[in-house]
CHARMM internal coordinates of N, CA and C (Angstrom, degrees):
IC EDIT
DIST 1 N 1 CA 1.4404
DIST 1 CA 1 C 1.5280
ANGL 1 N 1 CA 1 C 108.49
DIST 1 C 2 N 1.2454
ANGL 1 CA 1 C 2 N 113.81
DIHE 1 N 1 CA 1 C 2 N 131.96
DIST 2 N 2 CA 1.5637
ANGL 1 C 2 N 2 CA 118.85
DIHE 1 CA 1 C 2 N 2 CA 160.61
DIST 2 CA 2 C 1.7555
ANGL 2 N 2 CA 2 C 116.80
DIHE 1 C 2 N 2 CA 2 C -62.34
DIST 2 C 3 N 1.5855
ANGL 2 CA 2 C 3 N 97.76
DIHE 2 N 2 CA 2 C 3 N 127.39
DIST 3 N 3 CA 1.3904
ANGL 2 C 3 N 3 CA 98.07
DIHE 2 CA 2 C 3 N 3 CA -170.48
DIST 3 CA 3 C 1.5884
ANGL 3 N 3 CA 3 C 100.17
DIHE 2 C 3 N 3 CA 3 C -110.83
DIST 3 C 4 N 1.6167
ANGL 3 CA 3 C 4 N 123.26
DIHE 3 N 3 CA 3 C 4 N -21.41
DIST 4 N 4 CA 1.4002
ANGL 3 C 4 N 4 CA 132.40
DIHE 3 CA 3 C 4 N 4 CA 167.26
DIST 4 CA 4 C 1.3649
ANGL 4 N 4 CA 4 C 115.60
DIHE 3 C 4 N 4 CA 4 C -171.24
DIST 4 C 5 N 1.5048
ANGL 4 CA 4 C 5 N 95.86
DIHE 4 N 4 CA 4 C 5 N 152.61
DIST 5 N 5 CA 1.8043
ANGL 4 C 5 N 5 CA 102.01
DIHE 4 CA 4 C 5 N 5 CA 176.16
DIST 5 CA 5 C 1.3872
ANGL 5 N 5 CA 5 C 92.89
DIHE 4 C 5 N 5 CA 5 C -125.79
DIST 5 C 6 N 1.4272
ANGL 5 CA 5 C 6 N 98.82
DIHE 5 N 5 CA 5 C 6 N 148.32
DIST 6 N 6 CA 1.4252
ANGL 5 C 6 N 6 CA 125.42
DIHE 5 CA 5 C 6 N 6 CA -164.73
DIST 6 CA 6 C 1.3585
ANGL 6 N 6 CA 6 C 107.44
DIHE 5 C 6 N 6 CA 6 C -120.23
DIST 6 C 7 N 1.3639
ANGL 6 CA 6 C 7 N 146.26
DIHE 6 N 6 CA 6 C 7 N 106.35
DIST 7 N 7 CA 1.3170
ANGL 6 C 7 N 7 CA 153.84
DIHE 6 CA 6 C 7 N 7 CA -163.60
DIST 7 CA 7 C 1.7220
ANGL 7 N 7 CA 7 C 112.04
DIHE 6 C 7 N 7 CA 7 C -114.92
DIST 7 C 8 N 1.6750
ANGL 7 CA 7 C 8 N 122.53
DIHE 7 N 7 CA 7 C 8 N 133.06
DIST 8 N 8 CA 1.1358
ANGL 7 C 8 N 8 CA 137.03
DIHE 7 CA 7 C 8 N 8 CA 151.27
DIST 8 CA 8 C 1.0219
ANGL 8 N 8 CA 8 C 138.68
DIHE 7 C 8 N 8 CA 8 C 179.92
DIST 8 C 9 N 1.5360
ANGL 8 CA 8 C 9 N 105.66
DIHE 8 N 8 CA 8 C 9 N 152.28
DIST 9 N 9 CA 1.2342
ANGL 8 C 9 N 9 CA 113.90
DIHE 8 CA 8 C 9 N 9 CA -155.48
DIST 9 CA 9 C 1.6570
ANGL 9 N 9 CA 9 C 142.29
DIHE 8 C 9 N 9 CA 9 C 54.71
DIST 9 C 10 N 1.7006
ANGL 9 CA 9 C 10 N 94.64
DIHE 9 N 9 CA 9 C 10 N 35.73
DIST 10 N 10 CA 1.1834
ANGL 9 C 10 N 10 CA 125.24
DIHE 9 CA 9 C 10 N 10 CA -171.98
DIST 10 CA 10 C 1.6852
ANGL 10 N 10 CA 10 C 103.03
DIHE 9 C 10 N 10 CA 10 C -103.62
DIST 10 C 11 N 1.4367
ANGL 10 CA 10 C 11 N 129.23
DIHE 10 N 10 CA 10 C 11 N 117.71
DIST 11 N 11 CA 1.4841
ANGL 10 C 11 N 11 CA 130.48
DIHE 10 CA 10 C 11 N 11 CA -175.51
DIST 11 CA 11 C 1.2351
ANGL 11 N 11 CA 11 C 117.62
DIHE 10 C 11 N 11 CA 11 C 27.66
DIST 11 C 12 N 1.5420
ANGL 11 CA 11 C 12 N 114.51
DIHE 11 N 11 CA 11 C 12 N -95.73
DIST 12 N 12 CA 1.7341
ANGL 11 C 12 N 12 CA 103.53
DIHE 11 CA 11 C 12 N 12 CA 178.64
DIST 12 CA 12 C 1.2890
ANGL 12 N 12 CA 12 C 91.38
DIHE 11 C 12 N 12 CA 12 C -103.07
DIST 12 C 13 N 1.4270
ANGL 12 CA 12 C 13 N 151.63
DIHE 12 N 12 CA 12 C 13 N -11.43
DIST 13 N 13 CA 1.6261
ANGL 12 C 13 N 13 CA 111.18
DIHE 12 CA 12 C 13 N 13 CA 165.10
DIST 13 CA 13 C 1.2537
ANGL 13 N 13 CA 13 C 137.01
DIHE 12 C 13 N 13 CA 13 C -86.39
DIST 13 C 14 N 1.4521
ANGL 13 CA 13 C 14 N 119.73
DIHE 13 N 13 CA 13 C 14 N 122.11
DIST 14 N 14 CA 1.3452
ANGL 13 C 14 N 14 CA 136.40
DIHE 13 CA 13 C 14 N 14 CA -169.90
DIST 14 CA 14 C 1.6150
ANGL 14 N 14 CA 14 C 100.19
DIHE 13 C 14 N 14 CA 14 C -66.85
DIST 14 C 15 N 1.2599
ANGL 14 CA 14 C 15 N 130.11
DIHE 14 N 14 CA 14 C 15 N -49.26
DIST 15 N 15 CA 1.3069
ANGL 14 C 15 N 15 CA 131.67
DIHE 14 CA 14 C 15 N 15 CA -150.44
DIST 15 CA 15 C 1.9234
ANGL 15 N 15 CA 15 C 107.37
DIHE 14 C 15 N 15 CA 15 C -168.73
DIST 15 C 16 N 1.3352
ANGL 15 CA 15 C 16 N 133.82
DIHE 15 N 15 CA 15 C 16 N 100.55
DIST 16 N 16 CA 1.4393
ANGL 15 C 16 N 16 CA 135.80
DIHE 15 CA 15 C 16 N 16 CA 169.61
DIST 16 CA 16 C 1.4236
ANGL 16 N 16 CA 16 C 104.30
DIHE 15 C 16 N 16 CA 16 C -150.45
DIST 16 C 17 N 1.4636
ANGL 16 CA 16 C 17 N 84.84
DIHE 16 N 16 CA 16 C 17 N 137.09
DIST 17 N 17 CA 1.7332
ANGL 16 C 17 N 17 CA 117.54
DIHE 16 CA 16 C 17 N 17 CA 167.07
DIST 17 CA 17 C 1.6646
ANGL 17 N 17 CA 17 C 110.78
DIHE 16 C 17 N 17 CA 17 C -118.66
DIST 17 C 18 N 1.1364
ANGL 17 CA 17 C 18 N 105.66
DIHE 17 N 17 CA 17 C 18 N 117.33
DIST 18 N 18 CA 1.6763
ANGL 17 C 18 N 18 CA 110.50
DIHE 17 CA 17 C 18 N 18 CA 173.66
DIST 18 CA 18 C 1.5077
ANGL 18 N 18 CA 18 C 98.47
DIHE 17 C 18 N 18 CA 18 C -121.47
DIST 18 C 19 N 1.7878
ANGL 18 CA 18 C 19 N 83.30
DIHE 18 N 18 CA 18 C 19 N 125.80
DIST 19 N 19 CA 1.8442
ANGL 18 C 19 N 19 CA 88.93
DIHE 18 CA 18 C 19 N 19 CA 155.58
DIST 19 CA 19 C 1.0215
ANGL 19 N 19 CA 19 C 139.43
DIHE 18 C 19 N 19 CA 19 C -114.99
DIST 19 C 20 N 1.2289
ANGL 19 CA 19 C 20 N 142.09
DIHE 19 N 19 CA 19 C 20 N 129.22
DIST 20 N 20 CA 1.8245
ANGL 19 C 20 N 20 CA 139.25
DIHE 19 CA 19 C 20 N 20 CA -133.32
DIST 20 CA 20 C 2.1527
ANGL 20 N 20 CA 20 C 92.56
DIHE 19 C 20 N 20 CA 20 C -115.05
DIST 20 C 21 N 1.3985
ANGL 20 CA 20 C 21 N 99.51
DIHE 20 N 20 CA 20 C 21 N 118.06
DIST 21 N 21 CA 1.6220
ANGL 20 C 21 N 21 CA 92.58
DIHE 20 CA 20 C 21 N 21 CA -175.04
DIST 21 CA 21 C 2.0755
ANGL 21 N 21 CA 21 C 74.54
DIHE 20 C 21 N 21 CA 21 C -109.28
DIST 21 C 22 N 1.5871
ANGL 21 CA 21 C 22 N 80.27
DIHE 21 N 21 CA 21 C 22 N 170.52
DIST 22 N 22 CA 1.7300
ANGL 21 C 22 N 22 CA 104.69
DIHE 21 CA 21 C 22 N 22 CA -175.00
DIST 22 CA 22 C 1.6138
ANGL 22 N 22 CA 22 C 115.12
DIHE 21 C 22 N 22 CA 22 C -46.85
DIST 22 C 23 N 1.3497
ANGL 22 CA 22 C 23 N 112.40
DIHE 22 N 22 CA 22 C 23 N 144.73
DIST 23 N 23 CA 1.6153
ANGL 22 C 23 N 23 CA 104.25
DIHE 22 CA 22 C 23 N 23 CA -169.20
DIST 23 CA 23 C 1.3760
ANGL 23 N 23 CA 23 C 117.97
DIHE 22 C 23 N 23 CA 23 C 118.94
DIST 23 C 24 N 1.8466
ANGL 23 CA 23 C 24 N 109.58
DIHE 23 N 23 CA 23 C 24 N -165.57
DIST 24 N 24 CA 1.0287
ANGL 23 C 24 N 24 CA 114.03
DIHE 23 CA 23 C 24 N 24 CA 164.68
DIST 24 CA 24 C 1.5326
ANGL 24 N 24 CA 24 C 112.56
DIHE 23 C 24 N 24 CA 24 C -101.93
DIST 24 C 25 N 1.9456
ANGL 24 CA 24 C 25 N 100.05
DIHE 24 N 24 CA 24 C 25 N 145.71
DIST 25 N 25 CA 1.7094
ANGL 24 C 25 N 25 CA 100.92
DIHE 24 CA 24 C 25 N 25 CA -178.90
DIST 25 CA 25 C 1.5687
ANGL 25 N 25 CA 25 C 104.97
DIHE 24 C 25 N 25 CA 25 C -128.47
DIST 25 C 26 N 1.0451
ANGL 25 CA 25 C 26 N 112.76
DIHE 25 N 25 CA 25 C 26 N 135.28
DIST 26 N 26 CA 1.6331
ANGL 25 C 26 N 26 CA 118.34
DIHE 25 CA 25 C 26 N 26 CA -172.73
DIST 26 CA 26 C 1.7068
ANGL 26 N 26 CA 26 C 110.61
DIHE 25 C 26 N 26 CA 26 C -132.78
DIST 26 C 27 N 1.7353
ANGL 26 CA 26 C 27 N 86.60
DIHE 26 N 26 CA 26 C 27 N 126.15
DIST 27 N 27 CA 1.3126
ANGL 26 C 27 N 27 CA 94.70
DIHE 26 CA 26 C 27 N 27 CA -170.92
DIST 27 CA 27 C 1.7413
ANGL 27 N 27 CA 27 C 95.89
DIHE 26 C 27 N 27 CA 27 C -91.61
DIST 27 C 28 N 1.0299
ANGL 27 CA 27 C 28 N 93.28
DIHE 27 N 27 CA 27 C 28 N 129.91
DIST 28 N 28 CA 2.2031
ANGL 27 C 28 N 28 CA 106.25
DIHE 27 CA 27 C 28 N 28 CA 171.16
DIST 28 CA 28 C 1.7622
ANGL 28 N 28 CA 28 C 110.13
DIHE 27 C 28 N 28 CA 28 C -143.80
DIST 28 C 29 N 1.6916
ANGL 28 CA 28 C 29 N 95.25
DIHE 28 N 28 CA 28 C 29 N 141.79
DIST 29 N 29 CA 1.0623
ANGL 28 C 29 N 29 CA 100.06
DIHE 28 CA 28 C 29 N 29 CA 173.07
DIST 29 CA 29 C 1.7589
ANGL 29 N 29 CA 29 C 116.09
DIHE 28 C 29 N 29 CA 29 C 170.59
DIST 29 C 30 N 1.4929
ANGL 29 CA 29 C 30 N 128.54
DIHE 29 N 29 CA 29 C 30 N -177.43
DIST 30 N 30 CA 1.4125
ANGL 29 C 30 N 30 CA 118.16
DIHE 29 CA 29 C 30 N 30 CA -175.78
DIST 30 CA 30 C 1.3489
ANGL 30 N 30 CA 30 C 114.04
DIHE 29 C 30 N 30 CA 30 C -50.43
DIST 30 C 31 N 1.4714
ANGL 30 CA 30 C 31 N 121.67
DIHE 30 N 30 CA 30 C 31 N 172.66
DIST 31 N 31 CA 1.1083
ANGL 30 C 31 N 31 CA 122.49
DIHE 30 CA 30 C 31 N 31 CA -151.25
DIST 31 CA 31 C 1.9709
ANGL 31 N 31 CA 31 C 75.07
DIHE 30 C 31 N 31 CA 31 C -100.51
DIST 31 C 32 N 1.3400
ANGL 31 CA 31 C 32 N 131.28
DIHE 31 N 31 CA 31 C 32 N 153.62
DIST 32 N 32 CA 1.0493
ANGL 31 C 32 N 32 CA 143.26
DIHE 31 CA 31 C 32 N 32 CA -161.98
DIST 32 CA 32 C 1.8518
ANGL 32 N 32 CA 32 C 133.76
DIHE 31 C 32 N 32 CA 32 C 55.23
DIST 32 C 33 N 1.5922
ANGL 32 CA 32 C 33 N 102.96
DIHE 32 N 32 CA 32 C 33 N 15.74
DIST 33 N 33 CA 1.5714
ANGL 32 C 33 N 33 CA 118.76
DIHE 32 CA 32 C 33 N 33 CA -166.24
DIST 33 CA 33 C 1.4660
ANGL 33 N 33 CA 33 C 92.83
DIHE 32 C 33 N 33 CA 33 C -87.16
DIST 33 C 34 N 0.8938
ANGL 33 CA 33 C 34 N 120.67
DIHE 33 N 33 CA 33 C 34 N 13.74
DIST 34 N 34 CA 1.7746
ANGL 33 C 34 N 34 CA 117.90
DIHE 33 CA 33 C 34 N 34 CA -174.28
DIST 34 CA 34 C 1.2423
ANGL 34 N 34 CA 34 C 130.07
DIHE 33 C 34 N 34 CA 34 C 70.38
DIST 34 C 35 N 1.2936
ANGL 34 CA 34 C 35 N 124.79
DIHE 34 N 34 CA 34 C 35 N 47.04
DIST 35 N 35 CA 1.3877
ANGL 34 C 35 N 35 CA 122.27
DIHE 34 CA 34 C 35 N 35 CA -163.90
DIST 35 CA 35 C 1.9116
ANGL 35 N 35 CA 35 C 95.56
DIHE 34 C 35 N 35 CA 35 C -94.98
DIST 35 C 36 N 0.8712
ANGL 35 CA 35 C 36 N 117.86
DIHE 35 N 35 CA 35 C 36 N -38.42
DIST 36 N 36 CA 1.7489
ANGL 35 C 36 N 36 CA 126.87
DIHE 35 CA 35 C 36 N 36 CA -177.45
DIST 36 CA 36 C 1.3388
ANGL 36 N 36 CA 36 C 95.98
DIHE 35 C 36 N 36 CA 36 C -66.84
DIST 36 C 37 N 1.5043
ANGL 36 CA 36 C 37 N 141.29
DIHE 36 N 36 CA 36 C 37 N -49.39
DIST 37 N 37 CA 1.0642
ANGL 36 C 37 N 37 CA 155.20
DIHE 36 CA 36 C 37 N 37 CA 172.45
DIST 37 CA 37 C 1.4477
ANGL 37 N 37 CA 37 C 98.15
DIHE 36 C 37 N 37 CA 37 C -44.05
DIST 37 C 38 N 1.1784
ANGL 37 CA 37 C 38 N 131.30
DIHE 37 N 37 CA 37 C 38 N -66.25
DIST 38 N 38 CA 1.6678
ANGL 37 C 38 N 38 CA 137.64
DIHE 37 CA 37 C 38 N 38 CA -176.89
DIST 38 CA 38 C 1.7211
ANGL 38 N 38 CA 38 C 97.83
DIHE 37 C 38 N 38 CA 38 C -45.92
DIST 38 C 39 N 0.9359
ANGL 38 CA 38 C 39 N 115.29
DIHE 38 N 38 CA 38 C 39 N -66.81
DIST 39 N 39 CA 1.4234
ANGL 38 C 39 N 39 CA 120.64
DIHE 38 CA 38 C 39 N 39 CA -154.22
DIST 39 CA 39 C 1.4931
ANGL 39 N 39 CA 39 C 94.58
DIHE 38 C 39 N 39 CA 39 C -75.59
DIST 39 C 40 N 1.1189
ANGL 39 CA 39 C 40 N 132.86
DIHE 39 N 39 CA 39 C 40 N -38.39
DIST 40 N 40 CA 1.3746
ANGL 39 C 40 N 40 CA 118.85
DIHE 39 CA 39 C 40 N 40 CA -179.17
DIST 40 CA 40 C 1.7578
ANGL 40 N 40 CA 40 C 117.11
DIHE 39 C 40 N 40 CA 40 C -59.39
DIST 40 C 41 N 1.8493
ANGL 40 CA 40 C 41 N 105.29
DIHE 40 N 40 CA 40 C 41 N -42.01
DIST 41 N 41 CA 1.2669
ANGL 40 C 41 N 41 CA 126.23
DIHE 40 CA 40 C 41 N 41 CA 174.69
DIST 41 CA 41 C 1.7028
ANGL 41 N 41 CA 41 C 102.95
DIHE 40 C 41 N 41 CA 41 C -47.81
DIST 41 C 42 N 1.2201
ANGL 41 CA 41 C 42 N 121.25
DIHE 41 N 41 CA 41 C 42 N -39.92
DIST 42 N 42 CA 1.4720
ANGL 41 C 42 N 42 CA 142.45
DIHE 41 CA 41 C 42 N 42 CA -139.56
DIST 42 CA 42 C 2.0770
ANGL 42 N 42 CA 42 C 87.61
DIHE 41 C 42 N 42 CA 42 C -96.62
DIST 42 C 43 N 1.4477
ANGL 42 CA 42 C 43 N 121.21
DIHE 42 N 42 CA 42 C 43 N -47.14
DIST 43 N 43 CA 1.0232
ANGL 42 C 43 N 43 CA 107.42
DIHE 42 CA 42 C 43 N 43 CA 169.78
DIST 43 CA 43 C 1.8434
ANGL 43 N 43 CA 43 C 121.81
DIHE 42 C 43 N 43 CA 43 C -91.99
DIST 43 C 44 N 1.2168
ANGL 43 CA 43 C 44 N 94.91
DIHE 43 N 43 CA 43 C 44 N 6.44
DIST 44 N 44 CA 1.6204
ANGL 43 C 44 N 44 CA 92.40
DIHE 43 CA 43 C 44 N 44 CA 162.93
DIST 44 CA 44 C 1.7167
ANGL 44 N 44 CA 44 C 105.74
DIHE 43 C 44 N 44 CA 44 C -83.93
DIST 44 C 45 N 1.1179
ANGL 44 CA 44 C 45 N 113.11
DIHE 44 N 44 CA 44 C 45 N -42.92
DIST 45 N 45 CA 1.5328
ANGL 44 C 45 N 45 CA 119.22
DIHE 44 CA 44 C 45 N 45 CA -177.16
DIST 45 CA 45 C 1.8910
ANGL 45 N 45 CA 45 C 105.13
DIHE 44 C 45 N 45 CA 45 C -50.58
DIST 45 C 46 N 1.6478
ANGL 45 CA 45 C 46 N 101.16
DIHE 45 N 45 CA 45 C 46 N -56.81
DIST 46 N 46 CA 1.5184
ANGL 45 C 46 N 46 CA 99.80
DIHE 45 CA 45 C 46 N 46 CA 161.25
DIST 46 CA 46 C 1.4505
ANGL 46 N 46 CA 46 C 143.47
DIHE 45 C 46 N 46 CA 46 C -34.18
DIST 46 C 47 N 1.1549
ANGL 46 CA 46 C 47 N 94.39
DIHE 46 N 46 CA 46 C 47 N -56.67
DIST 47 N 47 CA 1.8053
ANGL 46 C 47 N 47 CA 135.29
DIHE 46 CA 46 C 47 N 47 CA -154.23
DIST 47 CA 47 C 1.0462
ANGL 47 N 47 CA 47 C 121.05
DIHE 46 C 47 N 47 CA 47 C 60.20
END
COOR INIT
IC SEED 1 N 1 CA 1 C
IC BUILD
């Protein structure tokens, strides 16, 4: 299980730590706040 992804210096994020507790986690927010950015970061971490 993913317990956190750690992001930087990825397009617009300078610096993020997310921590994922048990369940469902939903990323929401303005339209350009980086949420596509997360998940893309999130399958590089994968591969």
């Amino acid at each position: 299980m993913l317990h956190s992804l750690s992001v930087s210096n990825i397009v617009l994020i300078e610096r993020l730590t997310l921590n994922f507790e048990s369940g469902l986690t939903v990323l929401t927010g303005e339209t350009g706040a980086g949420k596509s950015i997360l998940l893309d970061a999130l399958g590089l971490a994968l591969g």
